[in-house]
C-alpha positions as CSV (number, residue, x, y, z in Angstrom):
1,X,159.1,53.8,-23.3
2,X,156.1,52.8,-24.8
3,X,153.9,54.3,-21.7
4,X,155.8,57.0,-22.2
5,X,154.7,57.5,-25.5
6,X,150.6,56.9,-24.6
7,X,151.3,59.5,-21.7
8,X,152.1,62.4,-24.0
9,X,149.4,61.1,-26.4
10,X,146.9,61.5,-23.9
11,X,147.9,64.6,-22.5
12,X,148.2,66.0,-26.7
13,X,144.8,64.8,-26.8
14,X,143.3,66.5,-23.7
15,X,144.9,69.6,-24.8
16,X,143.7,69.9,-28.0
17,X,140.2,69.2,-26.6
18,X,140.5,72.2,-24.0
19,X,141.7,74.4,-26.9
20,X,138.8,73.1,-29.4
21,X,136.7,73.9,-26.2
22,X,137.7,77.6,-25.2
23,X,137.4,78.3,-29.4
24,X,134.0,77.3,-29.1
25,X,133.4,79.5,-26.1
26,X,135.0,82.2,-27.8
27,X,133.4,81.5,-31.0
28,X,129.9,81.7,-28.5
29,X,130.8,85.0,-26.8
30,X,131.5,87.0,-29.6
31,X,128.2,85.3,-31.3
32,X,127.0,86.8,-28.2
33,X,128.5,89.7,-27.4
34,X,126.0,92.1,-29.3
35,X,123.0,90.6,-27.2
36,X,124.8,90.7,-23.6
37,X,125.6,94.6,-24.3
38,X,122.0,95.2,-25.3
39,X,121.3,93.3,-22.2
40,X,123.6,95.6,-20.1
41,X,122.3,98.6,-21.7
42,X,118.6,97.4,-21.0
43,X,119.0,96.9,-17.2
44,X,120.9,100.2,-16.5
45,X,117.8,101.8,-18.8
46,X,115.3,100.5,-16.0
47,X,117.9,100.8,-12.9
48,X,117.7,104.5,-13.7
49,X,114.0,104.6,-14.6
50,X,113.2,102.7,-11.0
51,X,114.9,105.9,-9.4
52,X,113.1,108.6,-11.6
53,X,109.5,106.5,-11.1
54,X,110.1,106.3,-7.4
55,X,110.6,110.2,-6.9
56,X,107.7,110.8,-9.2
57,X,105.5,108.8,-7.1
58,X,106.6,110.2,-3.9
59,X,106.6,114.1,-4.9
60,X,103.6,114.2,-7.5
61,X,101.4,110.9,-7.2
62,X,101.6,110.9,-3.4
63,X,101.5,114.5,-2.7
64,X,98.6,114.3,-0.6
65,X,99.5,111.9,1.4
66,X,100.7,113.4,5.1
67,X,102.4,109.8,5.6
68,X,106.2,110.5,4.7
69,X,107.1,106.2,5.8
70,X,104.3,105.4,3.4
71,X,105.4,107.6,0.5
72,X,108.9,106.0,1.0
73,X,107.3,102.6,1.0
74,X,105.5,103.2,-2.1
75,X,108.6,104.8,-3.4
76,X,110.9,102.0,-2.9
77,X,108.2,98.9,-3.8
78,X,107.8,100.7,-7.5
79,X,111.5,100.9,-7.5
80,X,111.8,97.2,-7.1
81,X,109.3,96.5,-9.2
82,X,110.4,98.2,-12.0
83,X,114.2,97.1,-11.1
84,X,113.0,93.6,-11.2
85,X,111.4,94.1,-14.8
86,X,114.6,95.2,-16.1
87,X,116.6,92.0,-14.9
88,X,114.2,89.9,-16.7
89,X,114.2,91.5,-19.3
90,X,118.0,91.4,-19.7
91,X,117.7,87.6,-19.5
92,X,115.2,86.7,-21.8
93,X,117.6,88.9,-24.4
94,X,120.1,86.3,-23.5
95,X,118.0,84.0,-24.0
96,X,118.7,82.7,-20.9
97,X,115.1,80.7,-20.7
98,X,115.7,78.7,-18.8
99,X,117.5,80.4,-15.6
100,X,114.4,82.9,-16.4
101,X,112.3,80.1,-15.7
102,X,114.0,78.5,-12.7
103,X,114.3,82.3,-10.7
104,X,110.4,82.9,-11.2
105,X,109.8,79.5,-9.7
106,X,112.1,79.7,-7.1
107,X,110.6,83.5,-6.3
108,X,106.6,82.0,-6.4
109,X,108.1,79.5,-3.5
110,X,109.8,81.8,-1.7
111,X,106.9,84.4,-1.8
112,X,104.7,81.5,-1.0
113,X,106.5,81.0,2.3
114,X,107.1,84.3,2.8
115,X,103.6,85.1,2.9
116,X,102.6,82.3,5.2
117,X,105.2,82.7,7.6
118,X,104.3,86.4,7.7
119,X,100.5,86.5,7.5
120,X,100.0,88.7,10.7
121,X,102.5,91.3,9.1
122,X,101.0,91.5,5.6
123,X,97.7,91.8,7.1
124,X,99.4,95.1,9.0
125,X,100.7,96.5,6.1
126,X,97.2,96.2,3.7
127,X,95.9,97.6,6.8
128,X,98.2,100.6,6.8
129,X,97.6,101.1,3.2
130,X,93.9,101.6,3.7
131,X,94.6,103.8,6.8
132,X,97.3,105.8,4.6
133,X,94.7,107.0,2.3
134,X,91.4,107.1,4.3
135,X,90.5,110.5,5.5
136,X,89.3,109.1,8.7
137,X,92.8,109.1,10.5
138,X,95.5,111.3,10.0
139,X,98.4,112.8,11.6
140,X,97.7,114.7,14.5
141,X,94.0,113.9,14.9
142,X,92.7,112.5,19.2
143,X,92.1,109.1,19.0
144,X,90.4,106.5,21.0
145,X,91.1,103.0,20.2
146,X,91.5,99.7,22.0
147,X,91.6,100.9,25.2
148,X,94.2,103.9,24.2
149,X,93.7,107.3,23.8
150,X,95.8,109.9,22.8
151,X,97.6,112.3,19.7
152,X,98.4,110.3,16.2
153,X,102.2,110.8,15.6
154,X,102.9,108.4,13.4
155,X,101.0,105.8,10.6
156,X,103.3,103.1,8.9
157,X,103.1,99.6,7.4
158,X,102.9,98.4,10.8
159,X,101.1,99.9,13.6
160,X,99.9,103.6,14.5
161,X,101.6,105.5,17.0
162,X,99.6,107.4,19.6
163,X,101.1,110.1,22.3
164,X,98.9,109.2,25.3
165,X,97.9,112.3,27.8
166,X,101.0,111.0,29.4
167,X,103.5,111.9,27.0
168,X,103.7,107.9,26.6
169,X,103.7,106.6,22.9
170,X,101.7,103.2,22.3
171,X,101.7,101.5,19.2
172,X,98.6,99.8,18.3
173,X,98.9,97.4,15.0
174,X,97.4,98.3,11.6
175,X,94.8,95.6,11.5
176,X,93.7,96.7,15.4
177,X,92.4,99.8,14.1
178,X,90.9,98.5,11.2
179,X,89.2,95.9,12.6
180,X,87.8,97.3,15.9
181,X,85.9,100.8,15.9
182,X,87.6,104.2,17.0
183,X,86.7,107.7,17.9
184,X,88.4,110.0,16.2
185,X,87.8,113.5,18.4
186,X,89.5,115.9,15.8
187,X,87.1,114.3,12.8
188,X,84.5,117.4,13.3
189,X,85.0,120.9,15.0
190,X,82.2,121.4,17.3
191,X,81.8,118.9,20.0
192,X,79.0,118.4,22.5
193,X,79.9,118.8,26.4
194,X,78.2,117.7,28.9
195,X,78.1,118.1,32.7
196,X,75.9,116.0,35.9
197,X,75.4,118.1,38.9
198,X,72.3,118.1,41.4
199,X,70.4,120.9,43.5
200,X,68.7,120.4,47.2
201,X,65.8,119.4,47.1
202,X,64.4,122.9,48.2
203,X,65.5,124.6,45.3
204,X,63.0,125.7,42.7
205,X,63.9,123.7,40.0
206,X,62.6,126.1,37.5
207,X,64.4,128.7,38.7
208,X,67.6,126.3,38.3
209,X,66.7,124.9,35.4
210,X,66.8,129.0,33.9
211,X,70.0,130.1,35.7
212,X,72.0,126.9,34.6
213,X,71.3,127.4,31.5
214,X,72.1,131.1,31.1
215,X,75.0,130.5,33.2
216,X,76.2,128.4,30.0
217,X,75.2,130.5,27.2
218,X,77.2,133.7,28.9
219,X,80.6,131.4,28.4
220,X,80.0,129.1,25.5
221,X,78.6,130.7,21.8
222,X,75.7,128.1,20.2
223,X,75.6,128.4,16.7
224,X,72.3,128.9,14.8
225,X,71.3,124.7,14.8
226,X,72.9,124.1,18.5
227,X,71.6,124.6,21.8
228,X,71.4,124.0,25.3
229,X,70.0,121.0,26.8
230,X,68.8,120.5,30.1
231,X,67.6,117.9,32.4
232,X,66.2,116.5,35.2
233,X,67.5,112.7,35.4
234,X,66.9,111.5,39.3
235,X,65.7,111.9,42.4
236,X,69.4,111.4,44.6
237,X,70.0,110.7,48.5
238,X,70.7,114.2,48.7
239,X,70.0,116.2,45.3
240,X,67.9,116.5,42.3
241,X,70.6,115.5,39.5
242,X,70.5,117.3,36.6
243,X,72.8,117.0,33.4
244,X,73.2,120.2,30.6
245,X,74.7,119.7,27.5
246,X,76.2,122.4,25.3
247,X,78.6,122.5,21.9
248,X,81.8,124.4,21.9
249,X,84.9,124.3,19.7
250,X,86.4,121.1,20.9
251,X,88.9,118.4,18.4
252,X,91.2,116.8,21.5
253,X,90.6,115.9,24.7
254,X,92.2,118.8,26.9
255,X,89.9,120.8,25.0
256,X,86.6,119.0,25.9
257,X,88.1,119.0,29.7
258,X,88.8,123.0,29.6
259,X,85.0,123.2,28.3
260,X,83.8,121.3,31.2
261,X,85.9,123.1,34.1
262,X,84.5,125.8,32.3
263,X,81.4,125.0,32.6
264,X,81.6,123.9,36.3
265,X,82.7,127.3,37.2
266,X,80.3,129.7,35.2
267,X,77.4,127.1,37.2
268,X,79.1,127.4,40.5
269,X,79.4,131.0,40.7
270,X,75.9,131.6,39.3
271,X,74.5,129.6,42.3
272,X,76.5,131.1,44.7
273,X,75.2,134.6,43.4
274,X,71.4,132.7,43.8
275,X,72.5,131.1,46.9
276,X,71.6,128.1,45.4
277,X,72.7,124.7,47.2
278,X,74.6,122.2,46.2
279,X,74.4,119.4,48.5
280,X,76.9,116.5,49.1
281,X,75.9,113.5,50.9
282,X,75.6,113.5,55.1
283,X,76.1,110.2,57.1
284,X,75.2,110.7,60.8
285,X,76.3,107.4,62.6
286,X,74.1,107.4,65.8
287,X,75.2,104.9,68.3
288,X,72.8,105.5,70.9
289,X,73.3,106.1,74.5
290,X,73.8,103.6,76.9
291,X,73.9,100.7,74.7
292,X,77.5,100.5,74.8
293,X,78.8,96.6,76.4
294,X,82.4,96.5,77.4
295,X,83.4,92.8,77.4
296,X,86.4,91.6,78.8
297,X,88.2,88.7,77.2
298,X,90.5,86.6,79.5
299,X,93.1,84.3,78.4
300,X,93.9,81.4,80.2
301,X,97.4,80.2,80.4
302,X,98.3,76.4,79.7
């Protein structure tokens, strides 16, 4: 009877404890309750904000950016950002110190990793930033770079896309092009041309030298500070080599290879009208006669 009796103490005891507990809590949440709406009310402020920020970003501040991936990069880091703001700021109004505390700690170690585990990647990404806003790439321009060449289709965080002559696309990383050098043929309008040929060498070279050149000027227009170059540059095995140079309207590659097939054929039908020659090398093999030896190899069977 008497453990009887302890039992139902205890168990009187306990409950009055739980009770005096959950008052308390109570007592705590309604002390509270003011702060944790303000809190709510502060975070859905900024979760709205991040949105209205990140379109005002993309369609104003980034306007002249071509990049659409990197005005939807920028869009979405200032939405986090901001996003992220908000959440703190709805703790510390909780006065929630120190969880605050404890999440930016755990965040500095987990960037910390983060950005040594990833170091190749972030060094990308900075790199496509620059490349984003540096007029000396953009969408659409003829390329050469690290051994590729072709049309830019693409700049992200990562890499740069190229369409190669071959309708192949290659992606070479951010921190490629940043690091190594580039030609960039769509950077100016007017290129320079230039095409190697040779004349026998019983051709009057001045006489060459003055149809070559006119040949060029009836098919490509020089502007006012251009003109055309021409010279001699070795005596061949069979020719006099010459190269001429010339400027044209030229930003890709297919153009500069039109202005040289051009070229070639305004030059060759000028010297066949001139019955000028164009020679290609001769080999003549002379074996001489009679010095021919027939030998006759026998094999012996074991």
């Amino acid at each position: 009877m008497t453990s009887l009796i302890i039992k139902n103490f205890d168990l009187g005891k306990a409950f009055e404890k739980v009770v005096e507990k959950m008052y308390g809590w109570g007592e705590a949440i309604i002390l509270k309750l003011p702060n944790f709406i303000l809190a709510i009310l502060v975070f859905i402020f900024f979760w709205y904000a991040a949105k209205y920020v990140s379109k005002f970003i993309k369609n104003v501040v980034l306007k002249r950016v071509s990049q659409e991936s990197i005005k939807v990069i920028l869009g979405r880091t200032s939405s986090i950002i901001i996003t992220l703001i908000g959440f703190f700021s709805s703790l510390a109004i909780l006065d929630l110190d120190k969880v605050l505390t404890s999440v930016l700690a755990g965040a500095g170690v987990v960037g910390l990793a983060i950005g040594l585990a990833l170091q190749g990647t972030l060094h990308n990404t900075f790199s496509g930033f620059i490349l984003s806003f540096l007029p000396n790439i953009q969408i659409g321009d003829w390329i050469v770079s690290n051994g590729h060449e072709g049309q830019v289709i693409d700049i992200n965080l990562r890499s740069v896309t190229i369409k190669e002559a071959d309708n192949k696309l290659v992606a070479i990383p951010n921190s490629k092009i940043i690091d190594a050098p580039f030609k960039n043929y769509t950077a100016t309008e007017r290129s320079r041309i230039t095409i190697s040929c040779g004349v026998g060498y019983e051709s009057d070279l001045a006489l060459v030298k003055k149809i070559t050149t006119q040949a060029i000027a009836g098919v490509f227009q020089q502007e006012p500070d251009e003109e055309i170059e021409f010279f001699y540059t070795a005596f061949g095995d069979s020719s006099i080599n010459y190269i001429i140079r010339f400027w044209t309207d030229a930003t890709a590659k297919k153009e500069i290879l039109d202005a040289q097939s051009n070229g070639i054929m305004a030059i060759k039908a000028a010297y066949n009208t001139h019955s000028i020659n164009i020679p290609f090398p001769i080999r003549t093999l002379d074996f001489g006669k009679n010095k021919f030896r027939s030998e006759t190899i026998t094999v012996q069977k074991v």
